[in-house]
C-alpha positions as CSV (number, residue, x, y, z in Angstrom):
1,X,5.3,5.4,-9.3
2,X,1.9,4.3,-10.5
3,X,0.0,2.0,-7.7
4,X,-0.1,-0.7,-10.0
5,X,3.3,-0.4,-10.8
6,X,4.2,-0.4,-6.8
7,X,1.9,-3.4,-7.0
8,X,3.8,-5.3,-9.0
9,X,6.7,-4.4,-7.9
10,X,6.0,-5.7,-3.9
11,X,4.7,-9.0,-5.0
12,X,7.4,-9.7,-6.8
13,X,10.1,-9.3,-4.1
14,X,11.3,-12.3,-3.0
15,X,9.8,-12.2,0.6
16,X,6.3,-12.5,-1.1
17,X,7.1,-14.4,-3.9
18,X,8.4,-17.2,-1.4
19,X,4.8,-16.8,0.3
20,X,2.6,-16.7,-3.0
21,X,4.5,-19.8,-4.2
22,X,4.1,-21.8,-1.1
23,X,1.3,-24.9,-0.8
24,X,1.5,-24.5,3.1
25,X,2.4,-21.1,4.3
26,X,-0.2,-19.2,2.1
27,X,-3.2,-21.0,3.3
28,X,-2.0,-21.1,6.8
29,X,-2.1,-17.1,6.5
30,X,-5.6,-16.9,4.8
31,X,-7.0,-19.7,7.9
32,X,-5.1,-17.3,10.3
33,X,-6.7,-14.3,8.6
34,X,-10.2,-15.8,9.0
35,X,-9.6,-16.8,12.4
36,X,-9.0,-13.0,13.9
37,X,-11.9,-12.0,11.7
38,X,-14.1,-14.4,13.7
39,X,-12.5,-13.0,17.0
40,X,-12.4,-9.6,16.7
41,X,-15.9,-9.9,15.1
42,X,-17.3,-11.8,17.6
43,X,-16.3,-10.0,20.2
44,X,-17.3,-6.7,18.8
45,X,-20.8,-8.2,18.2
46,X,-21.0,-9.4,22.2
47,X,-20.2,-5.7,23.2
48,X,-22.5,-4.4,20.4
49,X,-25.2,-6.3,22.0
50,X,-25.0,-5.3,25.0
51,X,-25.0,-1.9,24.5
52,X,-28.1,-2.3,22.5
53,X,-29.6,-4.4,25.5
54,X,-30.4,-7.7,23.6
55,X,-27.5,-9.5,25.2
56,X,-26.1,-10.4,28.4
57,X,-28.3,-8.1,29.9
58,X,-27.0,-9.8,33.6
59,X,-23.8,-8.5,33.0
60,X,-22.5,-4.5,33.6
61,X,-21.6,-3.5,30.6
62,X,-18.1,-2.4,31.9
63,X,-17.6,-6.0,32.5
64,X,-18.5,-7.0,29.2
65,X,-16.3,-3.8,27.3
66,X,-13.6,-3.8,29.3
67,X,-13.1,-7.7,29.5
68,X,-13.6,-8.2,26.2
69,X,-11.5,-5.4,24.5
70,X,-8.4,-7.2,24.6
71,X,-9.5,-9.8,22.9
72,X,-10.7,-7.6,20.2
73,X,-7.4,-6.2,20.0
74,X,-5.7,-9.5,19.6
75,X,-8.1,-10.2,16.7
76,X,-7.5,-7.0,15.1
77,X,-4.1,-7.8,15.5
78,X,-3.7,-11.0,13.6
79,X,-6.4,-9.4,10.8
80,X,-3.9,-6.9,10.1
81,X,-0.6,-8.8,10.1
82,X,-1.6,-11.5,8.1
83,X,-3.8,-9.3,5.9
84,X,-0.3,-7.2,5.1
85,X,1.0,-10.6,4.2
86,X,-2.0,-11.7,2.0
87,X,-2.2,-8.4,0.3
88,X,1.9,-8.3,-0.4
89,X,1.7,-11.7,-1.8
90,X,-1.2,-10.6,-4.5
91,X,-1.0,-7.2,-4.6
92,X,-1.3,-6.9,-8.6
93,X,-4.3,-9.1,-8.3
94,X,-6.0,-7.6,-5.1
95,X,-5.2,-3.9,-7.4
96,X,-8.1,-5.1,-10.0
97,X,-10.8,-6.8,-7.1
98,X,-13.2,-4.0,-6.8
99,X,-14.5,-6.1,-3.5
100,X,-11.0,-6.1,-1.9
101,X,-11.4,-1.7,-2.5
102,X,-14.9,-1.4,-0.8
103,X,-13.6,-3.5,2.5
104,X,-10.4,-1.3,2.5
105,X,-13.0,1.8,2.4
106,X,-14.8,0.1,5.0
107,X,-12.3,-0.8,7.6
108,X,-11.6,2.7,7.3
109,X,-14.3,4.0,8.4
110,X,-14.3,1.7,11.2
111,X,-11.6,3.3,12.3
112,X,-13.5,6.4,12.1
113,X,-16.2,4.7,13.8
114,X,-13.6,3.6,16.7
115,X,-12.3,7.4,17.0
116,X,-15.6,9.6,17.1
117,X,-17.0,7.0,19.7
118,X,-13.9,6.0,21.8
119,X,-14.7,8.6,24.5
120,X,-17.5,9.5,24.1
121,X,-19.4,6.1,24.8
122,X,-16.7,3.6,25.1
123,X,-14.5,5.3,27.4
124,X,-17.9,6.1,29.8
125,X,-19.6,2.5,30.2
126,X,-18.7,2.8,33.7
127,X,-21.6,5.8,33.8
128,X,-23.7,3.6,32.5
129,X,-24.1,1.1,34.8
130,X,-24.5,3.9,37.8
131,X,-27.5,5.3,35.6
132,X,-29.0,1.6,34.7
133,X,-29.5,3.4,31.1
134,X,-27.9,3.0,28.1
135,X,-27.8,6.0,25.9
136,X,-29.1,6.7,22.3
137,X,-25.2,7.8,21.8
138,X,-23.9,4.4,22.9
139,X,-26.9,2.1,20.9
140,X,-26.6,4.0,17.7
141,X,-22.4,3.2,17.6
142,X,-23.4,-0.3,18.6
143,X,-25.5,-0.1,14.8
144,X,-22.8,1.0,13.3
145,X,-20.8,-1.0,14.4
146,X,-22.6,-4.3,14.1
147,X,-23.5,-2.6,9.9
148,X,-19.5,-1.7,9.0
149,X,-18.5,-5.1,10.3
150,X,-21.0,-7.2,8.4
151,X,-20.4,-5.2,5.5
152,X,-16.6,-5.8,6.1
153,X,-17.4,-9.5,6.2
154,X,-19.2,-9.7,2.9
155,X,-16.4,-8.0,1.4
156,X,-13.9,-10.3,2.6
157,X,-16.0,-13.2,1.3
158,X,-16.5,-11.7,-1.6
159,X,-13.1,-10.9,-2.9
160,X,-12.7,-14.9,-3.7
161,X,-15.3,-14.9,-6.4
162,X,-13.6,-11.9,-8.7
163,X,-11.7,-13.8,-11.3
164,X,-8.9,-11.2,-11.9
165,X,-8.4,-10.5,-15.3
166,X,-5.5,-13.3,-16.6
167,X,-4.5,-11.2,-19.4
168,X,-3.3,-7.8,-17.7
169,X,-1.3,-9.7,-15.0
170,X,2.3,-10.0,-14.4
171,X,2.7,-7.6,-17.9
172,X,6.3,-7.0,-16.6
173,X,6.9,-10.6,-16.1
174,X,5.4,-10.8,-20.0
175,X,7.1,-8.7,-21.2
176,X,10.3,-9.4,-20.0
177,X,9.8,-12.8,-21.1
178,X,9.1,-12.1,-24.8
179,X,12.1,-9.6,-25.2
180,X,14.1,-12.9,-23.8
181,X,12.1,-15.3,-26.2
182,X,13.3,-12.6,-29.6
183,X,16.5,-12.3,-28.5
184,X,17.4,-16.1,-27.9
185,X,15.9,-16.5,-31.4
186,X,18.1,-14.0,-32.8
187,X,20.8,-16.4,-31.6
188,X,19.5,-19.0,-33.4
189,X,17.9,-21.4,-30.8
190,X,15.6,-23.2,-31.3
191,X,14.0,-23.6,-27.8
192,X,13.2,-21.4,-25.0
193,X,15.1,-22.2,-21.5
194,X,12.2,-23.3,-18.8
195,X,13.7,-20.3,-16.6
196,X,12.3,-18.1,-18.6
197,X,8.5,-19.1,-17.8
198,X,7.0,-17.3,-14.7
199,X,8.0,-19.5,-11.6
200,X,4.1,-18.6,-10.3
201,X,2.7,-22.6,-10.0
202,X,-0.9,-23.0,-11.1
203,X,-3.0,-22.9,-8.1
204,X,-5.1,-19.7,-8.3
205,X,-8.4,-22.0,-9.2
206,X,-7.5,-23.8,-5.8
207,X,-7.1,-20.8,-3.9
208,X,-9.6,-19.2,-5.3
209,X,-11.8,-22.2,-4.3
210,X,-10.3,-22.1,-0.4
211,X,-11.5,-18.3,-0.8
212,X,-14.8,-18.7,-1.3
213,X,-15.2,-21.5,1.3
């Protein structure tokens, strides 16, 4: 099956048409979203300044990792859960946002980022406070980390300005809906049942406004 095809096809279940259809829930998932981002982020940018020695230089920087990972993990947590939910609700349109493709490129290699330098620096901050040095190793993921995250950030902000293109999505839906339209006028009525039109409510210019906020 075709990804865009697989697209359409998840947004359209009923789980995620009940979110994508929802004045309450939807937004309450995109604020949540934006909320782990600001945790996880944050806290990734307190340990990334550490290591690099412009922050909390008071503190070891065990204290400051190993304190402050579980926090990141809760963040990363509610990123990803209500990220799956976003993303299931607008799938088709998230397929055509070229911004939505780069942050999924770069959360990856964040995880890549998080692998290559889990033992080797993260897993060894210990050493560094009996050595009262931080090394290259440990400052140059600290720039990385601090550069894939704010490039993860921009991303995310600047998925809410695509437009996506009105006239390739839902074609299913379209379609279905004309091949309904010829054959109720082959039977010689004269109007169209309302339960035809795509239950979808007009508030992509709203959302797309709560987006970009």
């Amino acid at each position: 099956m075709p990804l865009l095809e697989f697209a359409q096809w998840v947004q359209s279940t009923e789980f995620f048409t009940a979110i994508r259809e929802s004045w309450y829930v939807y937004p309450a998932i995109m604020s949540s979203h934006l909320a782990g981002i600001a945790l996880a982020g944050g806290m990734v940018l307190m340990v990334d300044l550490r290591l690099l020695g412009l922050a909390m230089r008071k503190r070891s920087v065990s204290d400051v990792v190993n304190q402050l990972r579980w926090l990141k993990w809760a963040g990363l947590a509610v990123i990803v859960t209500c990220g799956i939910l976003m993303l299931g609700s607008k799938a088709e349109e998230y397929y055509y946002n070229i911004f939505f493709r780069v942050k999924m490129t770069v959360l990856s290699l964040i995880l890549v980022h998080s692998l290559v330098f889990r033992r080797s620096v993260y897993s060894k901050v210990s050493e560094y406070d009996k050595t009262g040095k931080i090394p290259g190793r440990a400052k140059l993921a600290a720039s990385l980390s601090l550069i894939l995250w704010t490039c993860m950030v921009i991303c995310g902000r600047g998925i809410g300005y695509i437009e996506p293109p009105l006239d390739k999505l839902h074609a299913r839906v379209i379609q279905q809906q004309h091949s309904t339209t010829e054959s109720v006028n082959r039977s010689h009525v004269s109007r169209v049942p309302s339960a035809i039109v795509w239950k979808l409510p007009d508030t992509h210019g709203m959302r797309s406004q709560m987006e970009r906020m």
